[in-house]
N, C-alpha and C positions, 0 to 999 in steps of 0.2 A: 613475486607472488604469481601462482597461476591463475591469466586472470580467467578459463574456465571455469574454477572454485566459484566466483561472484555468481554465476549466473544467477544461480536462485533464488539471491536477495535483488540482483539488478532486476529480476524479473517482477520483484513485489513493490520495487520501486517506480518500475513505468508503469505498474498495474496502476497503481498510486494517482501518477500525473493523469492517465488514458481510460482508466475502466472497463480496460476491456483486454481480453486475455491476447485476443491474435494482435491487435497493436500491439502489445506489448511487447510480445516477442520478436515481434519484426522489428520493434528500438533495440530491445536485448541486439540480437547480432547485429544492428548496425552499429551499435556501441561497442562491440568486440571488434568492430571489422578497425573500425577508426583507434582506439586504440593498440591491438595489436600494429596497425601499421603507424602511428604515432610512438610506441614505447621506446625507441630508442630516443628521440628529444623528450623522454619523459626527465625532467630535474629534479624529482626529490621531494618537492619546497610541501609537497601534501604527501599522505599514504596512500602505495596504491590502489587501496579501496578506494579512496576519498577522489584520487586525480580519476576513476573509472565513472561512480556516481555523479561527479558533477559532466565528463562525456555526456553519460543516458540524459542528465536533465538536459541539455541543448539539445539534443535527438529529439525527446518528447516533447519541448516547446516548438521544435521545427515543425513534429506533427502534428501539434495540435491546432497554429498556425494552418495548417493545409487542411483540417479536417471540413467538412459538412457537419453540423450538428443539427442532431435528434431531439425530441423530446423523449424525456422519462417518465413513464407513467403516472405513476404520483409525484415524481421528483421532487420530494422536502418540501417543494416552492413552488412556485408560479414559471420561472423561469425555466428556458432549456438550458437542455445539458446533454452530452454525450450518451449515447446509448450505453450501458451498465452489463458487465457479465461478469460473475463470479471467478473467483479464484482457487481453483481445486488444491486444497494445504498438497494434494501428492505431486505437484509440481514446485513445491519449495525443501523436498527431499529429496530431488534428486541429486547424488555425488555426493560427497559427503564433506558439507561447510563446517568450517569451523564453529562453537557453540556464538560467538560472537554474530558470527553472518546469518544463520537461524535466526536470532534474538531480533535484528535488524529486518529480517525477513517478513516475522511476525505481527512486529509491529506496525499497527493503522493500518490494517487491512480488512477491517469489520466493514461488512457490507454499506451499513448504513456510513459511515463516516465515509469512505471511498466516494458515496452516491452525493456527500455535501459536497465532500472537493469539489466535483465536476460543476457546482454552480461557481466560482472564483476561476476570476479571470487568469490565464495559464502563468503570469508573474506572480500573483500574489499566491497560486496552490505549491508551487515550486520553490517560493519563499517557508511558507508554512513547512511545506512536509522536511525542505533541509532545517529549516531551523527550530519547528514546533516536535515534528517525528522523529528526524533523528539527531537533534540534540546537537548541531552544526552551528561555531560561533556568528554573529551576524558576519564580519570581517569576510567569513571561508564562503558565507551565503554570496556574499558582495561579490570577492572576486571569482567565483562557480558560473554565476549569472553576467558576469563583465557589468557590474554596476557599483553604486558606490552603499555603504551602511546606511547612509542616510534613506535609500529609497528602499531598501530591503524592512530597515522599520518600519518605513512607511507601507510599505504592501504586507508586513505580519501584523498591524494594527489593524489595516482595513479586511484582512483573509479572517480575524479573529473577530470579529464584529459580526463578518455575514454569518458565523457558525452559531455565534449567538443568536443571532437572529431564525436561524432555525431550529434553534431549539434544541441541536443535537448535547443529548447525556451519555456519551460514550459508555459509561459507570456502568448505565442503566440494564446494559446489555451481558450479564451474566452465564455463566455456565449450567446449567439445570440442573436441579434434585437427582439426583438416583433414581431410574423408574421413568422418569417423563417422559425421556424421547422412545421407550418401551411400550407403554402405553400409546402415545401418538400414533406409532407407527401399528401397531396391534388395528386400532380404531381405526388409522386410515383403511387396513387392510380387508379389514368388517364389515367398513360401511357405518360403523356404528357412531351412529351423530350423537345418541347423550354422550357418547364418554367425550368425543371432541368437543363437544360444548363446553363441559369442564376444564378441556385444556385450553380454550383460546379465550384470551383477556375480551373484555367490554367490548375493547377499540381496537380490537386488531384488522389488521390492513391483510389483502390477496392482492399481488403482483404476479400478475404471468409474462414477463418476457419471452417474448419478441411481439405480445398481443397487447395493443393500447387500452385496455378498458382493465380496471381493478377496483376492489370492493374492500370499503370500510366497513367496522364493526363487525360484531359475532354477527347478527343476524343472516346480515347480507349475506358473510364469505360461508355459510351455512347452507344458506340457500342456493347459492350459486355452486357447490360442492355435492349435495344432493342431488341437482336438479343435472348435473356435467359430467360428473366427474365418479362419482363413488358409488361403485358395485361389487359386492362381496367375491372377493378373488377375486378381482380385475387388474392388482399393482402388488408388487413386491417391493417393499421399502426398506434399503441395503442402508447400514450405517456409514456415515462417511465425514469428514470435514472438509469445510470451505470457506476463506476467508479469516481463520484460524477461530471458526464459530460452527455448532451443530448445522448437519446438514444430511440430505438423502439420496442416494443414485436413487431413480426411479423407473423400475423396469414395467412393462406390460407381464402378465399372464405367464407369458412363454417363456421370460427373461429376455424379450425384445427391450434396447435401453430407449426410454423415453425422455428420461429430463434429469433436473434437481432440481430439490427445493433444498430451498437454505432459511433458517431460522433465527430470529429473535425471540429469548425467552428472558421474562423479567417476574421474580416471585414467583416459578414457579409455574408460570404460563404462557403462550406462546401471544407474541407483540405482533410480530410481523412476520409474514411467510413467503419468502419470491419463488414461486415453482417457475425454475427457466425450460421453459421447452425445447429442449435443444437435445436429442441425440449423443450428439459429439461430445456434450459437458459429461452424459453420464458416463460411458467409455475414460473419458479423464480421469475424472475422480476415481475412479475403479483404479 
């Protein structure tokens, strides 16, 4: 197998353990580096898909072990967690994977579940995502990790509990009506606060990445969107995906790239909004 083919799932996979794109990528090639130069003791006894993805998870626990950790704004919790950045879907097309490593690619990469991982501790998220995400016997979890079934149970029982505990409904997170993200983006571009009023739920949350402060409920992200942010012709809002969920490059006036925001929409209306400020993210997605 060429393991450059992988890259693009390996890539959705440290996104996975890291939440964050440029770790990511710096495990991506240290995982190519050690396997290319490990492939010839490579034995068989896994496929080398499987002998490559359990590489990146020791890579990603090595980093995560070494990280500093951040707080997340809202972060599901109480607790820290890793600083969070989107996944631009145009970085899981590059080359051309087989429909199998797309499928792997895609999955559990919704904003919001990536952002629970980060609160589980880096054995139990590496438990979970081999054995909950992609569907890896405990046995393969066990000997991936150098540990035995018995403690990989044990950290998929405890990884499954905090998730409950925060409440995350994967489900919940749907693909939008025909028209909404049209409308959104129309309204963002207006300035016109009734029609967004109509699009954003009771309870929806504003996250700005890399700025600590965000706002619950319609009112608030209303107010604070008015009062910041929206002026007729000031943004152009380019359609785009990230995360394998609706999302928007967001240019200035000129087509200077400003950000992304990436979306949660449920019934129809928008849950949660992350505008990440970040230049560089909108250039990606592009």
């Amino acid at each position: 197998m060429d393991l450059a083919a992988l890259r693009p799932e390996l890539l959705a996979h440290c996104y996975r353990m890291l939440g964050s794109i440029h770790d990511a990528e710096d495990a991506v090639q240290e995982t190519l580096v050690r396997a290319w130069r490990g492939y010839d003791g490579f034995e068989g006894r896994a496929s080398p898909r499987r002998w490559a993805y359990a590489i990146a998870t020791r890579v990603c626990l090595t980093a995560l072990d070494q990280r500093t950790r951040r707080a997340l704004p809202s972060g599901l919790g109480t607790d820290e967690v890793a600083w969070l950045e989107p996944l631009p879907d145009a970085l899981l097309h590059t080359g051309t994977p087989d429909p199998a490593g797309l499928a792997l690619a895609r999955s559990g990469i919704r904003l919001a579940f990536v952002a629970a991982l980060q609160h589980l501790s880096p054995r139990q998220r590496s438990a979970l995502v081999l054995g909950d995400v992609l569907g890896w016997p405990v046995a393969e979890v066990a000997e991936a990790l150098g540990t035995t079934p018995a403690s990989v149970n044990s950290a998929l029982q405890r990884a499954r509990a905090q998730l409950r505990r925060l409440d995350l409904d994967e489900d919940q997170i749907a693909e939008p009506a025909p028209g909404v993200l049209d409308r959104y983006a129309a309204a963002f571009e207006a300035a016109d606060l009734p029609t967004l009023a109509g699009l954003l739920s009771a309870d929806v949350t504003l996250e700005m990445p890399p700025r600590p402060d965000w706002y619950a409920g319609r009112d608030a992200t209303l107010a604070f969107l008015r009062t910041n942010v929206l002026r007729p012709g000031a943004w152009q809002l380019i359609p785009a995906r990230a995360n394998n969920q609706p999302a928007f490059i967001v240019n200035e006036a000129d087509g200077t790239p400003h950000g992304l925001q990436v979306l949660d929409i449920h019934d129809g209306r928008l849950t949660r909004l992350f505008a990440f400020l970040d230049p560089a993210l909108a250039r990606r997605a592009g």
